[in-house]
C-alpha positions in Angstrom: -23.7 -1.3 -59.2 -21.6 1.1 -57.9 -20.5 4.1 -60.1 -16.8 4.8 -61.1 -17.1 8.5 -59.6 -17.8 6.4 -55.8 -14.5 6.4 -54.3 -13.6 3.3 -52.3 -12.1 3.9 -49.0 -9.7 0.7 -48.3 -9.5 -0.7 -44.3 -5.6 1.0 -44.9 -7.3 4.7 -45.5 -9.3 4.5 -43.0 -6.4 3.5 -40.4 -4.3 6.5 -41.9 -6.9 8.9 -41.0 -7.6 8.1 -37.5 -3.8 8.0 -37.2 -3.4 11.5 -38.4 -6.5 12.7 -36.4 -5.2 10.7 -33.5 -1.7 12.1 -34.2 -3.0 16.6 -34.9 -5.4 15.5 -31.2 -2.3 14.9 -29.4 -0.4 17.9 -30.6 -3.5 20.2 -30.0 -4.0 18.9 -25.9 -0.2 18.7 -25.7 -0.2 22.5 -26.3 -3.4 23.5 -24.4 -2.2 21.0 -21.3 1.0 23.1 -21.6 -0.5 26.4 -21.4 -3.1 25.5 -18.6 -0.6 24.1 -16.8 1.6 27.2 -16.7 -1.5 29.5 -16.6 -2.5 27.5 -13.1 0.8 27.9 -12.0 1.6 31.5 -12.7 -1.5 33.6 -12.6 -1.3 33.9 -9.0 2.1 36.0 -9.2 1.3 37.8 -12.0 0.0 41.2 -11.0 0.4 45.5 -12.7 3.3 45.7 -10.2 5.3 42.0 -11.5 4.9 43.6 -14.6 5.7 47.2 -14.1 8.1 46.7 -11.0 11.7 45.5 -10.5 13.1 43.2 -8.3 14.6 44.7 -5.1 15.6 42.5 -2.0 15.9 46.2 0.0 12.2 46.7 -0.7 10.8 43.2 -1.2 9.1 43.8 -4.7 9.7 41.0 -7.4 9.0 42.1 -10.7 10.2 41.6 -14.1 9.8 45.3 -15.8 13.4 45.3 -16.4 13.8 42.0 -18.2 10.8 42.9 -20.5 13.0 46.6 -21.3 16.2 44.2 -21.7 14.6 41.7 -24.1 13.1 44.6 -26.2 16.6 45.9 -26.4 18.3 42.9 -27.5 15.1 41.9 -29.4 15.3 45.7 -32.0 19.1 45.8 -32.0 19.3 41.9 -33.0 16.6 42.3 -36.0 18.0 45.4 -37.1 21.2 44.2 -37.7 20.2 40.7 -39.1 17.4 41.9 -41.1 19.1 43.8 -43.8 22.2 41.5 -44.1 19.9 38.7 -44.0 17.4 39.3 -46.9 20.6 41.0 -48.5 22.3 37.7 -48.6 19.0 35.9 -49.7 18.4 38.2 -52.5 22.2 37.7 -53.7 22.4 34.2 -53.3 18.8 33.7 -55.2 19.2 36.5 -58.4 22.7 37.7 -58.7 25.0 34.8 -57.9 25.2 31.9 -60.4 24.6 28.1 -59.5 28.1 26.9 -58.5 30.6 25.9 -55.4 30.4 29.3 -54.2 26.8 29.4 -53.7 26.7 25.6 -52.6 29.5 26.7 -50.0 27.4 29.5 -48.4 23.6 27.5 -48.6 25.6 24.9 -46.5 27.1 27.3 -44.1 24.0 28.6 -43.0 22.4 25.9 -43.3 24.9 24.1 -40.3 24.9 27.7 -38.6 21.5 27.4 -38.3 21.8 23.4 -36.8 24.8 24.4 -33.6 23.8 24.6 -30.4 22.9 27.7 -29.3 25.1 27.2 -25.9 28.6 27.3 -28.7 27.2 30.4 -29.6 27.2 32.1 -25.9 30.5 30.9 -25.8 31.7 32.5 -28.5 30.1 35.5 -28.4 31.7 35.3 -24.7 35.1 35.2 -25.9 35.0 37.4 -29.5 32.4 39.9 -28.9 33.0 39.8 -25.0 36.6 39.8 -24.5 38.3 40.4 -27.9 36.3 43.3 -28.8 36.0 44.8 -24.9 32.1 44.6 -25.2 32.5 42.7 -22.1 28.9 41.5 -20.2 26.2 43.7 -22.3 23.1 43.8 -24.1 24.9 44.9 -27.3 27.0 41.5 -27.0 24.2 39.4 -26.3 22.3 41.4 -29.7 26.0 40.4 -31.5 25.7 36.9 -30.5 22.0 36.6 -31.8 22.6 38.1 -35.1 24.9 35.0 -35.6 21.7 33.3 -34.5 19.3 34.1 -36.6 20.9 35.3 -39.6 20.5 31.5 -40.6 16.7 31.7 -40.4 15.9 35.0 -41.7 18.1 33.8 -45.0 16.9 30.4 -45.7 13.2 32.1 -45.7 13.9 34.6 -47.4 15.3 32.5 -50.4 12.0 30.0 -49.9 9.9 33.2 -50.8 12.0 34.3 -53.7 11.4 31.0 -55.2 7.9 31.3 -55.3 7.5 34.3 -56.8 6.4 33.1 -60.4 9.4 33.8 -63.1 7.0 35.8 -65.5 7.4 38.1 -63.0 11.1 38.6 -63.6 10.6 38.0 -67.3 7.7 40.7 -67.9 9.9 43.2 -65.8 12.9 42.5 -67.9 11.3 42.9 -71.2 9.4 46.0 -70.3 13.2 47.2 -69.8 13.2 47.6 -66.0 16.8 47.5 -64.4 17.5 44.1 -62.1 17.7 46.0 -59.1 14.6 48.3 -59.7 13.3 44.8 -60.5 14.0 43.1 -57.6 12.9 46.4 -55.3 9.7 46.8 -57.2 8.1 43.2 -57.9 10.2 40.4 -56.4 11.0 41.8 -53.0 6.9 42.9 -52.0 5.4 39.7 -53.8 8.3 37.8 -51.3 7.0 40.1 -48.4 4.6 37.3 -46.9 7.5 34.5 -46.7 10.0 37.6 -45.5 7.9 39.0 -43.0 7.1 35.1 -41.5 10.9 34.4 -40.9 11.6 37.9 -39.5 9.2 37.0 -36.8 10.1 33.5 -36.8 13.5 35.4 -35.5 11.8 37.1 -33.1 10.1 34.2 -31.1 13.8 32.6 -31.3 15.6 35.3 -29.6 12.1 35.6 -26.9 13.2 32.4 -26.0 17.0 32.2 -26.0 18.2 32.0 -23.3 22.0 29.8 -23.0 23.4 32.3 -25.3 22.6 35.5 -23.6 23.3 33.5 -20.4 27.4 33.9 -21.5 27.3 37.0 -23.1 24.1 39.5 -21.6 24.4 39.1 -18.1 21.7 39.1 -15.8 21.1 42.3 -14.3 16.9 43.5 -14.4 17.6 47.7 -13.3 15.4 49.8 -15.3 16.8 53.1 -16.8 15.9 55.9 -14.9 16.9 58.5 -17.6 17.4 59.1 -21.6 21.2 58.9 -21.1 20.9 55.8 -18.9 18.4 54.8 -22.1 21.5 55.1 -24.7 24.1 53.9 -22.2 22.1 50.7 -21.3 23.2 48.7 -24.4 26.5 48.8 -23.0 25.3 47.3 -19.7 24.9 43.9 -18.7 20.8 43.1 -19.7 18.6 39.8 -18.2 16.2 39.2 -20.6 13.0 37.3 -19.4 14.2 33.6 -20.1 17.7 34.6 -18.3 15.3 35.8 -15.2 13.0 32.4 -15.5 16.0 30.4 -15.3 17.6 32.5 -12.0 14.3 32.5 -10.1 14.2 28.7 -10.8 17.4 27.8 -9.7 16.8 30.0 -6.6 13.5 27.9 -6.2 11.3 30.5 -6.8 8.9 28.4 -8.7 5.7 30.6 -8.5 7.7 33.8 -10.4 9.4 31.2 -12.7 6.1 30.0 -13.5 4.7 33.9 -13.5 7.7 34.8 -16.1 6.5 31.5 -18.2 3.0 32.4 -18.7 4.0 36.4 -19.7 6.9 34.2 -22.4 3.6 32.5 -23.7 1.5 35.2 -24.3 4.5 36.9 -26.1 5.2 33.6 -28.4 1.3 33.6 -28.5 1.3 36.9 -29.6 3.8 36.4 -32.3 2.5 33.6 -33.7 -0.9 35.5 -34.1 1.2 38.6 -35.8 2.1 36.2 -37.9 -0.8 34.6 -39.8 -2.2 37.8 -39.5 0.6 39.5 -41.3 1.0 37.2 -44.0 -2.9 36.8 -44.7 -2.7 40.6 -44.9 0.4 40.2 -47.9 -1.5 37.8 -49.6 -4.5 39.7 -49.9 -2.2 43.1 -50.9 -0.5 41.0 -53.6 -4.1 39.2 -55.1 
């Protein structure tokens, strides 16, 4: 006789399982067929001087140094616009405003800001930031574009990490007579710090891999500043970031540094993804 703590596996289980297993297999060789595939086809171009060098018919030196300076341009002036207003808007939105229309109205904005197409931003930033405002082709109009971008993400997370944090928290703080925004700064905002951190990353591997936006709005140009004025004045200059580059050298045919710029985009969305787990392991363990 069988004992009532057994469990019984039924024919239907047992068919779910291998259909999950089947289903996490697929997904785990999709991605490492993806980055052999790429790693095959670019490791041959990639080289210290592809990565360090710039792109000059005169000379005949490809390289990409350039679009790696461009993309960390766009990539600080994006997050450091979108970060504040972003987690400002969360933290509104989750502990000052009450449960209405208004906040109803604004949870659906970003959330169908978040759903259009990327290529309605460039051409929109094209038209406001670029020609309205006299920004023109730049890196600081392809940053203003993103911002619009990502503001989205970096809100919605940061409201999903709000909510976890356990009201006792907010109702210990308040009854040892704490003020709501010393509250907020103290207790909510670090024990939210693992979900926050996540989405501001998150926003980082999305503007890595724009690329139809900044297409309208960055230009495409891969010179590397030669001074620290030509370092202030770049923003104002039109940028290629690495996807922008990828997508000229394979419409040019260039396959072999298309596939080069691919496998250095992987390691950087590698990269990220790694920061990530690692960072928010690290916040979990600070706030146990």
């Amino acid at each position: 006789m069988n004992s009532i703590c057994v469990k019984k596996r039924h024919p239907s289980d047992t068919l779910l399982y291998i259909a999950i297993y089947v289903c996490a297999g697929f997904s785990v060789a999709l991605l490492l067929g993806i980055i052999l595939y790429v790693l095959v086809k670019g490791f041959r171009c990639v080289s210290w001087d592809f990565l360090t060098g710039v792109t000059s018919v005169l000379n005949g030196t490809v390289g990409i140094a350039g679009n790696i300076v461009n993309t960390l341009y766009i990539i600080v002036i994006t997050m450091l616009i979108a970060t504040p207003i972003g987690v400002g808007a969360a933290v509104y939105l989750n502990e000052y405003a009450k449960p209405g229309r208004l906040v109803r109205a604004i949870e659906f904005a970003t959330e169908t800001l978040s759903g259009i197409p990327s290529i309605i931003f460039g051409l929109f930033g094209m038209m406001f930031f670029g020609q309205t405002l006299h920004l023109k082709y730049s890196i600081l109009t392809g940053s203003f574009t993103l911002v619009l971008m990502v503001l989205p993400l970096i809100t919605r997370n940061t409201q999903e990490a709000l909510k976890t944090v356990p009201d006792s928290y907010r109702s210990g703080a308040v009854g040892l007579g704490t003020g709501k925004w010393y509250m907020i700064r103290t207790i909510l905002l670090p024990s939210a710090m693992p979900g926050i951190i996540t989405g501001a990353i998150l926003a980082v591997g999305r503007i890595v891999g724009e690329s139809a936006a900044l297409l309208f709005t960055a230009g495409s140009s891969g010179l590397l500043p030669k001074t620290a004025m030509d370092m202030l004045e770049k923003t104002f200059e039109p940028g290629g970031t690495l996807t922008i580059q990828l997508y000229l050298s394979a419409s040019k045919g260039e396959f072999e540094v298309a596939f080069g710029i691919a496998l250095v985009l992987l390691v950087i969305v590698l990269l990220i993804n790694f920061a990530t787990k690692a960072l928010a392991k690290h916040f979990n363990v600070n706030k146990e």
